[in-house]
BALOBA-1460 file (C-alpha; in Angstrom, 3 decimals):
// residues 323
<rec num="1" residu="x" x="100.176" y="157.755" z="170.216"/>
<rec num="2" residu="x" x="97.317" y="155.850" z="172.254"/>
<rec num="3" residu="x" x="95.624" y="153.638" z="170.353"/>
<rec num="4" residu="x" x="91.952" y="152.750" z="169.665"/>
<rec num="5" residu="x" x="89.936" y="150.017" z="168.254"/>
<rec num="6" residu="x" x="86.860" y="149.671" z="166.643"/>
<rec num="7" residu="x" x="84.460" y="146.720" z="165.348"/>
<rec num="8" residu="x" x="82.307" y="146.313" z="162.406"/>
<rec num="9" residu="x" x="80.056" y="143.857" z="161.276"/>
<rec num="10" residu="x" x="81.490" y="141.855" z="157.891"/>
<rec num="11" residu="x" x="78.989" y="138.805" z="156.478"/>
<rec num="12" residu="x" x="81.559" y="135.618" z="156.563"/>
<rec num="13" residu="x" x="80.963" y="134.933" z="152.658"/>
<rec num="14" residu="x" x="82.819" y="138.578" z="151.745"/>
<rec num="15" residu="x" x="85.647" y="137.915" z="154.202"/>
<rec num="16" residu="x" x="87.620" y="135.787" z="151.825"/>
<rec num="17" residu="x" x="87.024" y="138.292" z="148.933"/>
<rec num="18" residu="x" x="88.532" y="141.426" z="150.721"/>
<rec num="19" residu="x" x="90.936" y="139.708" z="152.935"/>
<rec num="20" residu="x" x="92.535" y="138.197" z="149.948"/>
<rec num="21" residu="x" x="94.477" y="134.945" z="149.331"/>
<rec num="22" residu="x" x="96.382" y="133.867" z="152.533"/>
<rec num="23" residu="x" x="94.940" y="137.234" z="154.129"/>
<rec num="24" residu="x" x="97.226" y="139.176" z="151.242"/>
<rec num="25" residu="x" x="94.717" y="141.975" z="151.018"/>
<rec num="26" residu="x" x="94.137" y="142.765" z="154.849"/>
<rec num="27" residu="x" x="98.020" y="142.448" z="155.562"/>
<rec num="28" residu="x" x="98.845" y="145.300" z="152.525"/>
<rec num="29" residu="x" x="96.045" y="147.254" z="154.800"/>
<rec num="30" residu="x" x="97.574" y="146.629" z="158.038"/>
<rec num="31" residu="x" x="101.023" y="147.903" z="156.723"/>
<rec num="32" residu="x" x="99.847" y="150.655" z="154.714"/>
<rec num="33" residu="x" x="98.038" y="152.271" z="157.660"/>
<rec num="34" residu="x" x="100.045" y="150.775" z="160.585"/>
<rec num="35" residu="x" x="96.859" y="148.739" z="161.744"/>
<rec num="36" residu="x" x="95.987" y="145.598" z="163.218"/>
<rec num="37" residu="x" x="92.777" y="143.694" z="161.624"/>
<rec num="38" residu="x" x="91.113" y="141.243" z="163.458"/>
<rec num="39" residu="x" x="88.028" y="139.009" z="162.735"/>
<rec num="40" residu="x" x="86.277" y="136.606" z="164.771"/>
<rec num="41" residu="x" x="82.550" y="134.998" z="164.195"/>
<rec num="42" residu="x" x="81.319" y="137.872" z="161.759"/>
<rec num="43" residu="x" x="83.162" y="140.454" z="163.951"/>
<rec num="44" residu="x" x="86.134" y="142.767" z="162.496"/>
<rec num="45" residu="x" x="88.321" y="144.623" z="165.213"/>
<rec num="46" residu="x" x="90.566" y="147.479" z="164.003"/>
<rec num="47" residu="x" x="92.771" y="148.580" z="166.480"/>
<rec num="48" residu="x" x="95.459" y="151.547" z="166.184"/>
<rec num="49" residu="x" x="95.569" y="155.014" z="165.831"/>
<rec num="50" residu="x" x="92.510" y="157.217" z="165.462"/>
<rec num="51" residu="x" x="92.599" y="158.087" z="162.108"/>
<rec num="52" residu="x" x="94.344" y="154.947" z="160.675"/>
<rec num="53" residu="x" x="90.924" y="152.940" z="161.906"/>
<rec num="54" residu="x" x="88.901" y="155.040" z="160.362"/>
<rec num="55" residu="x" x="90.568" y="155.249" z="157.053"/>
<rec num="56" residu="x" x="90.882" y="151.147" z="157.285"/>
<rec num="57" residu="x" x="87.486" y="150.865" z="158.173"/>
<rec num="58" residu="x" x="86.486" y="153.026" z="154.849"/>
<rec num="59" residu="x" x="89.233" y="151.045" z="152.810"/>
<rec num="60" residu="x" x="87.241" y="147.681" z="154.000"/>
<rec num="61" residu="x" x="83.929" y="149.048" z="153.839"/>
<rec num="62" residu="x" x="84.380" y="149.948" z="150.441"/>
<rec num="63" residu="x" x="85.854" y="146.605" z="149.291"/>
<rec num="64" residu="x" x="82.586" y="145.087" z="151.573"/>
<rec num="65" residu="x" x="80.478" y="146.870" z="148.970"/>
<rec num="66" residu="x" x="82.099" y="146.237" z="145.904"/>
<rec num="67" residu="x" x="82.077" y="142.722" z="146.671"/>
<rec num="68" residu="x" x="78.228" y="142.541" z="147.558"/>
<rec num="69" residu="x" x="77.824" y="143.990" z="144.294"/>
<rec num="70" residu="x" x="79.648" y="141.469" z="142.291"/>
<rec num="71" residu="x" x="83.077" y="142.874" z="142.089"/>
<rec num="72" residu="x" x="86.111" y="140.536" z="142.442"/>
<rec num="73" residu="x" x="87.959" y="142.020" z="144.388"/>
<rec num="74" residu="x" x="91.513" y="142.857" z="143.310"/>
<rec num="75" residu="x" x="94.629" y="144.136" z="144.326"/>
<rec num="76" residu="x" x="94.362" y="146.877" z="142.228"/>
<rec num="77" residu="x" x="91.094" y="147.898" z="144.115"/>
<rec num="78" residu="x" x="93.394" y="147.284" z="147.683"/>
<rec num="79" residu="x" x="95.842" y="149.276" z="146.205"/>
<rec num="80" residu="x" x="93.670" y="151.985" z="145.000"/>
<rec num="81" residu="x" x="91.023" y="152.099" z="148.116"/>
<rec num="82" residu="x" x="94.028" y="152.606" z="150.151"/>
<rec num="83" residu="x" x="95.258" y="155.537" z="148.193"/>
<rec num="84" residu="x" x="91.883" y="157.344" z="148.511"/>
<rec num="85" residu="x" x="91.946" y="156.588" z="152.511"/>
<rec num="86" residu="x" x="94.896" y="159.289" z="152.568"/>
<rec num="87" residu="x" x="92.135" y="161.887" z="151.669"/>
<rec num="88" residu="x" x="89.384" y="160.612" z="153.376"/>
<rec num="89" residu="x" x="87.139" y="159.729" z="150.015"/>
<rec num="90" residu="x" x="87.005" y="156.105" z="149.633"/>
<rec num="91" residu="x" x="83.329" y="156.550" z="149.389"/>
<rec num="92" residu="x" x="84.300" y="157.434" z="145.417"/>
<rec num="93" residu="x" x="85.362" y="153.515" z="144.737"/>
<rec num="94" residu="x" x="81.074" y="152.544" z="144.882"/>
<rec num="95" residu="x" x="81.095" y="156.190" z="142.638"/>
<rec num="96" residu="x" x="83.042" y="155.138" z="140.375"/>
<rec num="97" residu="x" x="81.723" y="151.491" z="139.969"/>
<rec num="98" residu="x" x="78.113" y="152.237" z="139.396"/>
<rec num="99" residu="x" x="79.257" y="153.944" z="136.243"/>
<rec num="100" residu="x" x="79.053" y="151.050" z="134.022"/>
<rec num="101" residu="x" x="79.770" y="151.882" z="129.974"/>
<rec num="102" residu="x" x="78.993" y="148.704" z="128.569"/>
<rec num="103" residu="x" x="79.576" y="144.692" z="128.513"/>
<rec num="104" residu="x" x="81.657" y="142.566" z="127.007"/>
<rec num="105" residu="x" x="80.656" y="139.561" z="124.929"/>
<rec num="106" residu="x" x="80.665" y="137.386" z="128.011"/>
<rec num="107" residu="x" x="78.320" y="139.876" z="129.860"/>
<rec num="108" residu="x" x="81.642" y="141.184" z="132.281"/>
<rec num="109" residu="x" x="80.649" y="144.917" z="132.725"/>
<rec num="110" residu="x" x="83.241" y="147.559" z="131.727"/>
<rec num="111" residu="x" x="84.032" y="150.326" z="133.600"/>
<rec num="112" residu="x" x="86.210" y="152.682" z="134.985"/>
<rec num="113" residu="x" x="88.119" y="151.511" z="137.733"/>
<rec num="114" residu="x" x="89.897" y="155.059" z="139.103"/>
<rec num="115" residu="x" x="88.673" y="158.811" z="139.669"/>
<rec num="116" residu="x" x="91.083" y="159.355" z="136.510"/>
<rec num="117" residu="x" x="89.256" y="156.975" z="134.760"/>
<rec num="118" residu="x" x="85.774" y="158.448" z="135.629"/>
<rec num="119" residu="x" x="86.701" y="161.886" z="134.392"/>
<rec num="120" residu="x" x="87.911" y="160.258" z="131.431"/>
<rec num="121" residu="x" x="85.063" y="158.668" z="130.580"/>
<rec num="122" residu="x" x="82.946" y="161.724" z="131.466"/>
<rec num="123" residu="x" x="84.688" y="164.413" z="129.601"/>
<rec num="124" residu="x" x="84.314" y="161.778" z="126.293"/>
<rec num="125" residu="x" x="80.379" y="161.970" z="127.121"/>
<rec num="126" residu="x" x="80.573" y="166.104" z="127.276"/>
<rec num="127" residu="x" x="83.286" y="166.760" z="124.592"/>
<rec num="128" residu="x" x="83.758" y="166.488" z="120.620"/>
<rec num="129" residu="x" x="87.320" y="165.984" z="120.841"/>
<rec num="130" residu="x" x="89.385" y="164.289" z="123.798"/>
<rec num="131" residu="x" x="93.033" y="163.675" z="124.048"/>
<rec num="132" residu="x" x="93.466" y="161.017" z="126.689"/>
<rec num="133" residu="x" x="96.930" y="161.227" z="127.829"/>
<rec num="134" residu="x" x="99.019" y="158.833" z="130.370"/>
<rec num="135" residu="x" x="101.512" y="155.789" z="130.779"/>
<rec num="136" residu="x" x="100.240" y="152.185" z="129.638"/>
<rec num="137" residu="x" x="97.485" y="149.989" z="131.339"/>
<rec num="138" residu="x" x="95.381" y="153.340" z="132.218"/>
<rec num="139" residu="x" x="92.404" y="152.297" z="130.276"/>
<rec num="140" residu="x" x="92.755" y="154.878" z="127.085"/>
<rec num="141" residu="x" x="92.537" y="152.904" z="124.446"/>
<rec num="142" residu="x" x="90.048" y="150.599" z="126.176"/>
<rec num="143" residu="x" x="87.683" y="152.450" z="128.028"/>
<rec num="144" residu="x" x="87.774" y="154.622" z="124.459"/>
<rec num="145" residu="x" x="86.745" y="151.640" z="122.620"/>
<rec num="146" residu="x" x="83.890" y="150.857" z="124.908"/>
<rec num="147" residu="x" x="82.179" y="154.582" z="124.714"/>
<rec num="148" residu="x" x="82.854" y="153.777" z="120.677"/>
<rec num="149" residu="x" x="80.833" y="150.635" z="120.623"/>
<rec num="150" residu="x" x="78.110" y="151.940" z="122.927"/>
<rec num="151" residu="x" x="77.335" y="154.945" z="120.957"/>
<rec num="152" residu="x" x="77.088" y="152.615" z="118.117"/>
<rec num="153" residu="x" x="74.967" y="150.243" z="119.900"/>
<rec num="154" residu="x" x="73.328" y="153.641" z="120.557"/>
<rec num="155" residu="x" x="72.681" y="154.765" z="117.149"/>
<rec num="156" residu="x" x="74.351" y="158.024" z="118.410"/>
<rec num="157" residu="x" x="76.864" y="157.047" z="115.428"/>
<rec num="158" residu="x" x="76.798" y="155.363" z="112.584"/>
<rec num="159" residu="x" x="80.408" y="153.886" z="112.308"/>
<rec num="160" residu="x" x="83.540" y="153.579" z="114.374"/>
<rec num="161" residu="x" x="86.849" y="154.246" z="112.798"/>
<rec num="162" residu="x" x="90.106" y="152.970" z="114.665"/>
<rec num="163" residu="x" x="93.128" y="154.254" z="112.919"/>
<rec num="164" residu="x" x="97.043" y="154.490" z="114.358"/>
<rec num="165" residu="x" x="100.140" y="155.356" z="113.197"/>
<rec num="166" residu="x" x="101.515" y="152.090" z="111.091"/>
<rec num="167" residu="x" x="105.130" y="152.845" z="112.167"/>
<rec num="168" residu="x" x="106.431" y="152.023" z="115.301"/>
<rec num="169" residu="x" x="109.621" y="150.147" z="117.276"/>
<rec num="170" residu="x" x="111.980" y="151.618" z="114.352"/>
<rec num="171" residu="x" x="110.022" y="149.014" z="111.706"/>
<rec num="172" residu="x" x="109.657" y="150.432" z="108.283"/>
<rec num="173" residu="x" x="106.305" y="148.130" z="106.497"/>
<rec num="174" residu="x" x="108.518" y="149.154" z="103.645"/>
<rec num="175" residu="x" x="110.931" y="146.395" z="104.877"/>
<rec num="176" residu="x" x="108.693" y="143.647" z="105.867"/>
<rec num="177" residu="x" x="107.440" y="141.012" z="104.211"/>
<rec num="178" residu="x" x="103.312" y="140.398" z="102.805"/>
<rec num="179" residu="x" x="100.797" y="142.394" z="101.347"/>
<rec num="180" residu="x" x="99.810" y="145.690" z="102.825"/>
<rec num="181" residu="x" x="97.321" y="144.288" z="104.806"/>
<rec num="182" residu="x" x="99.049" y="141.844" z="106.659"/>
<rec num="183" residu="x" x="102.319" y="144.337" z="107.202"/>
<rec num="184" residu="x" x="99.469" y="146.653" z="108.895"/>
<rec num="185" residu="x" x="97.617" y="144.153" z="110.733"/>
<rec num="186" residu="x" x="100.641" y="143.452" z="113.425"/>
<rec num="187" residu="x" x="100.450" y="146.922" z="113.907"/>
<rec num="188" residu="x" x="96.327" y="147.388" z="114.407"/>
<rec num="189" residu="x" x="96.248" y="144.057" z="116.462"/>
<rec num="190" residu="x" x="95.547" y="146.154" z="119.925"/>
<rec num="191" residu="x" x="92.750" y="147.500" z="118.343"/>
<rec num="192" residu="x" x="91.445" y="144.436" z="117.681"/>
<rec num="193" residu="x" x="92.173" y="142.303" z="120.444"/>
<rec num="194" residu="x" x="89.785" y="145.067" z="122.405"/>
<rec num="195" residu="x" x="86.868" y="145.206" z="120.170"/>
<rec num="196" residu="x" x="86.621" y="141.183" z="119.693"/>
<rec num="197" residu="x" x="86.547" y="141.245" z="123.830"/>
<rec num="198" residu="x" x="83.889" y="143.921" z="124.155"/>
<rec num="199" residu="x" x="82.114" y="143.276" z="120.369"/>
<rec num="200" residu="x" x="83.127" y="139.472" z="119.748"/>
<rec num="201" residu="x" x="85.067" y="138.352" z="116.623"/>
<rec num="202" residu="x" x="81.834" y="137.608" z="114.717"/>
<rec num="203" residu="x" x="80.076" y="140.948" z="115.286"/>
<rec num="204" residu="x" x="83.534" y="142.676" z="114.103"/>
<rec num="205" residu="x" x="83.505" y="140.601" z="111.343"/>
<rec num="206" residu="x" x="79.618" y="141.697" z="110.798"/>
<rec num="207" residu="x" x="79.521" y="144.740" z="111.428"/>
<rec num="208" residu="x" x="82.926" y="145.389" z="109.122"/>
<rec num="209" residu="x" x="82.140" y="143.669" z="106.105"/>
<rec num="210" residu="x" x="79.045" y="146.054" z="106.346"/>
<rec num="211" residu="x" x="81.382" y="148.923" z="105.639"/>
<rec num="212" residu="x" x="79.548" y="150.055" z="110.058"/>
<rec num="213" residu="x" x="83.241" y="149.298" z="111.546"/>
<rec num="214" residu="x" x="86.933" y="150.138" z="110.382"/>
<rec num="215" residu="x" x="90.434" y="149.459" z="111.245"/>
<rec num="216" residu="x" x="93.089" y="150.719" z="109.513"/>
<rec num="217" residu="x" x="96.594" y="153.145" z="109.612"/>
<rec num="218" residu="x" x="96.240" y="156.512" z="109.908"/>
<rec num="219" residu="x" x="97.757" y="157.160" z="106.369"/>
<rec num="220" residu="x" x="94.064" y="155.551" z="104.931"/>
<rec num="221" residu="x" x="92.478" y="158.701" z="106.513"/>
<rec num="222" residu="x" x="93.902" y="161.721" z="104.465"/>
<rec num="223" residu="x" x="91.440" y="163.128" z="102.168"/>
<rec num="224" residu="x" x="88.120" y="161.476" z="103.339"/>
<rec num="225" residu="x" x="85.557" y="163.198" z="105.392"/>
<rec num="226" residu="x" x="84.388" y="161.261" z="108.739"/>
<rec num="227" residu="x" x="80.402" y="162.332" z="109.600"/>
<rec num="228" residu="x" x="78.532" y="160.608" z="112.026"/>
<rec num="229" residu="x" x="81.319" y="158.315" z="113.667"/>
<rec num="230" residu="x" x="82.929" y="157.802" z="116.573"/>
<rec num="231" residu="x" x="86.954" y="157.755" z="115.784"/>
<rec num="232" residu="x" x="89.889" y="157.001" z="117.665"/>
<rec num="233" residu="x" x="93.645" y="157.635" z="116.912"/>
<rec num="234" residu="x" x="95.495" y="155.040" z="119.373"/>
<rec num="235" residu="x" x="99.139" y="155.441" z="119.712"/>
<rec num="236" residu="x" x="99.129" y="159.558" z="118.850"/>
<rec num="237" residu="x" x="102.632" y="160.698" z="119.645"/>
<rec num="238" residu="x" x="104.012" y="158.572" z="117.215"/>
<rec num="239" residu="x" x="102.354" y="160.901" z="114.296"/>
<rec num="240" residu="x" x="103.832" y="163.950" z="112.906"/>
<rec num="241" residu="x" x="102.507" y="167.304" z="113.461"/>
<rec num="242" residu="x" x="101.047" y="167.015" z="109.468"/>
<rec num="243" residu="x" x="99.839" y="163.634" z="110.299"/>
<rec num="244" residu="x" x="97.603" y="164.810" z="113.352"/>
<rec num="245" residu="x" x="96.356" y="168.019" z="111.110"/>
<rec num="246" residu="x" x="95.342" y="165.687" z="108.832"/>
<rec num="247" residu="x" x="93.757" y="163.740" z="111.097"/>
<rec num="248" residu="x" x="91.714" y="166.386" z="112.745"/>
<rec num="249" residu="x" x="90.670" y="167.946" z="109.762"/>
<rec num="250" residu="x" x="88.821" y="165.001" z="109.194"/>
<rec num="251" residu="x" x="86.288" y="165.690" z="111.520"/>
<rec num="252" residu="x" x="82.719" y="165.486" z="109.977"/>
<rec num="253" residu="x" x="79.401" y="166.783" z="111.181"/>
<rec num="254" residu="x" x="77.851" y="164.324" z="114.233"/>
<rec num="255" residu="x" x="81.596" y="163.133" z="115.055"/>
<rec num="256" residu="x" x="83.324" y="161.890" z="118.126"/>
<rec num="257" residu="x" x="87.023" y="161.896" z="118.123"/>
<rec num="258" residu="x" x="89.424" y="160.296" z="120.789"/>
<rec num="259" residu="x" x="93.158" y="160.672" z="120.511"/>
<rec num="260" residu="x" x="95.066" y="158.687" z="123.124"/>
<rec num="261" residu="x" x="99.236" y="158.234" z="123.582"/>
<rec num="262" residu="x" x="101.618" y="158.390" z="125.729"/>
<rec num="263" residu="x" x="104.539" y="160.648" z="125.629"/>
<rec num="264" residu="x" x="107.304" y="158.457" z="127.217"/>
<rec num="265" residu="x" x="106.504" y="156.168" z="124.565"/>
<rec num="266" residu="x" x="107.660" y="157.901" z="121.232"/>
<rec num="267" residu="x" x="109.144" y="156.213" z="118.438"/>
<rec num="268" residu="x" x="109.472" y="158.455" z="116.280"/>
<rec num="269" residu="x" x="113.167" y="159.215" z="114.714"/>
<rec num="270" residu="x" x="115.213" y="161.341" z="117.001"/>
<rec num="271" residu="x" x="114.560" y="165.168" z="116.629"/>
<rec num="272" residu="x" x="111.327" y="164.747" z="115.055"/>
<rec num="273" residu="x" x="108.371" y="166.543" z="117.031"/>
<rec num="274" residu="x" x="105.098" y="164.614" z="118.193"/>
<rec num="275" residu="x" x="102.008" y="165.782" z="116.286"/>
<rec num="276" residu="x" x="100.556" y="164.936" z="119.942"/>
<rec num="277" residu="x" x="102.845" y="167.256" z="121.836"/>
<rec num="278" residu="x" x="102.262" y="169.895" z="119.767"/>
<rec num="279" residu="x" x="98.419" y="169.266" z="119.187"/>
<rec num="280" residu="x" x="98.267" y="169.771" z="123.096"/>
<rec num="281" residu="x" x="100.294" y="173.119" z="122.811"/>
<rec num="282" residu="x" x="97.867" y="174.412" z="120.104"/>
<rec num="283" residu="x" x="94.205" y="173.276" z="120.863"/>
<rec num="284" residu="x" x="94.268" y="173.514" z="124.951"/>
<rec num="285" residu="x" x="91.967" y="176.347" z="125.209"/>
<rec num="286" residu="x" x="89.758" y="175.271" z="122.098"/>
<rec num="287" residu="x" x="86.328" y="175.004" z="123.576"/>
<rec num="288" residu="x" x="84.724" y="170.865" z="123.132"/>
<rec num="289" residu="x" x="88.159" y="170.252" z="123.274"/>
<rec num="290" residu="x" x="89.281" y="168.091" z="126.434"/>
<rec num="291" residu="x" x="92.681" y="167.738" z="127.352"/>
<rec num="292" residu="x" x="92.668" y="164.417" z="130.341"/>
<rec num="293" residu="x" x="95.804" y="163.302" z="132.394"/>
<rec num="294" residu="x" x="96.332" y="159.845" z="133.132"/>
<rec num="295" residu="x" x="98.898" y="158.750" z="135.777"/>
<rec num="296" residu="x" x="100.576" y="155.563" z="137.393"/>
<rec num="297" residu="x" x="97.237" y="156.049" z="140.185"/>
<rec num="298" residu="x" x="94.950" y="154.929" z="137.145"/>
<rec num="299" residu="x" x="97.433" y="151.865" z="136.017"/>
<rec num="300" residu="x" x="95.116" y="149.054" z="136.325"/>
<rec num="301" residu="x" x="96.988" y="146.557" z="135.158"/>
<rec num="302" residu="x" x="99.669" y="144.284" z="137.576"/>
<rec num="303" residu="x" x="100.541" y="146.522" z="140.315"/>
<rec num="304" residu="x" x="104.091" y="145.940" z="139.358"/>
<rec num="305" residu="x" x="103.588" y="147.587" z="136.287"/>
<rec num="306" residu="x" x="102.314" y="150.737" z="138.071"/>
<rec num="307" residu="x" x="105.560" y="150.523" z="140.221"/>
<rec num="308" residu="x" x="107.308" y="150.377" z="137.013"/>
<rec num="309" residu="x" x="105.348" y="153.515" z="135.415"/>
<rec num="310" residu="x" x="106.140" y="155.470" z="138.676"/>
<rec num="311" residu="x" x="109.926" y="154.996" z="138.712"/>
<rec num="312" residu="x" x="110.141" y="155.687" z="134.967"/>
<rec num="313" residu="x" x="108.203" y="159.139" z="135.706"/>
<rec num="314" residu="x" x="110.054" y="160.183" z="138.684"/>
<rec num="315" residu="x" x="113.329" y="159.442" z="136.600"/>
<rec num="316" residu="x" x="112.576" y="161.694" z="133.634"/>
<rec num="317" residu="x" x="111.050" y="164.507" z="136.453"/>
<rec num="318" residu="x" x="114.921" y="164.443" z="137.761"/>
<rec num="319" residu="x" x="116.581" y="164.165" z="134.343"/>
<rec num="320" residu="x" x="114.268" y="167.254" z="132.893"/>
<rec num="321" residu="x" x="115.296" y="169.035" z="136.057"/>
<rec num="322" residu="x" x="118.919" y="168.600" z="135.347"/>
<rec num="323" residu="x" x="118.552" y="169.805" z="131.740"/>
């Protein structure tokens, strides 16, 4: 295959932002597309085959951009960029980060960070009820909370609810030791490491005492009616099939509901059924009710861990084959 090169002009204070540490970035590039990246007094030279240079010029144009606009530039976006060159559509990275849900207490802006992310986000803005389904480090829980504590900001609600199942890892609270609330509390303490991030501890604190934001296990939820909030059920397939029921019968007028989990990650006893799998089975074609994917391309946590979330999946793809 002949080979081709091609220059483009790249501003000397972005070069150490997209290249990476010790050039880590533009060397993950160069192997990925089989391209060499060369840059010399504001001047970057691509040279290989045809369509390699383009798709690592759109893969370094893209993290050009994000990094004018602010962006630290991580390997996550490298990794990512570089799986959106394969069709062409790396244009959808400056997409996706002009969608901007909120800030945290320190002003960082939140937002999705893959095109399963964006639809995510989107179908909570269109839909009543959304089950956000996919391995850990996708953003459900998160990017959840966020919409929660910007429709509050909003006045589009008037409380948020965070509720999950209290039983998890094989741990009865029957067997452990302190009040209910602290036997809970280990369980909820996801929930509130996000909010304290986005919120801060003293508007939870605030905003709690004032009856406007609650955390607590899903068993605190039967028999109460839930109008005008914004609710998420974290953690979903460890409830029962009676346990989700309940849960979505809840469901006030001027409600939001999100119910994330992930279904490698049951721990419920063995041969009891996941109120989330079957929730799935039953409400699919129930219009305002969104049914969203996540996979190891929306992991955006260490890129080892989306490594590890791709071998588990391919392993339990071969083992439900065999059965």
């Amino acid at each position: 295959m002949s080979e081709i090169g091609t220059l483009m002009d790249i501003e000397g204070q972005y070069v150490n932002a997209v290249f990476g540490h010790m050039d880590k970035y533009v060397k993950k590039i160069e192997k990925a597309l089989h391209v060499s990246v060369i840059y010399r007094e504001e001047k970057l030279k691509i040279v290989g085959g045809e369509v390699n240079v383009k798709r690592a010029a759109g893969v370094i144009e893209s993290l050009v951009e994000l990094a004018k606009k602010g962006n630290e530039i991580t390997e996550q976006n490298v990794d990512y960029a570089l799986s959106l060159a394969v069709s062409d559509s790396t244009e959808v990275l400056l997409e996706i980060d002009n969608d901007i849900i909120c800030r945290t207490i320190n002003g960082k802006p939140i937002k999705p960070k893959t095109l399963g992310q964006k639809r995510y986000v989107d179908s909570i803005r269109k839909n009543t009820v959304v089950f956000g389904i996919g391995p850990a480090g996708t953003g459900k829980t998160y990017l959840a909370m966020a919409m929660a504590i910007t429709a509050f900001k909003n006045n589009e609600v008037n409380r948020i609810i965070l509720t999950r199942p209290a039983i998890e890892a094989g741990e009865n609270l029957g067997f452990l030791p302190g009040d209910l609330q602290s036997k809970v509390d280990p369980y909820l303490r996801p929930l509130y490491d996000a909010i304290y991030q986005i919120m801060g501890a003293d508007g939870y604190l605030h905003n709690s005492e004032k009856g406007l934001i609650e955390v607590a296990p899903l068993a605190y939820m039967r028999g109460r009616t839930l109008d005008n909030a914004f609710i998420i059920l974290d953690e979903a397939q460890n409830t029962t099939p009676a346990q989700m029921k309940m849960f979505l019968t809840r469901i006030g007028f001027g409600s939001k509901v999100v119910v994330t989990g992930d279904m490698t990650q049951k721990d419920l006893p063995k041969g009891t059924v996941s109120g989330l799998d079957m929730a799935v089975r039953v409400l699919r074609d129930i219009e305002d009710i969104a049914l969203m994917r996540l996979t190891n391309e929306d992991v955006v946590r260490h890129p080892l861990v989306q490594r590890i979330v791709k071998a588990y999946e391919e392993y339990e793809r071969k083992r439900a084959k065999k059965n």
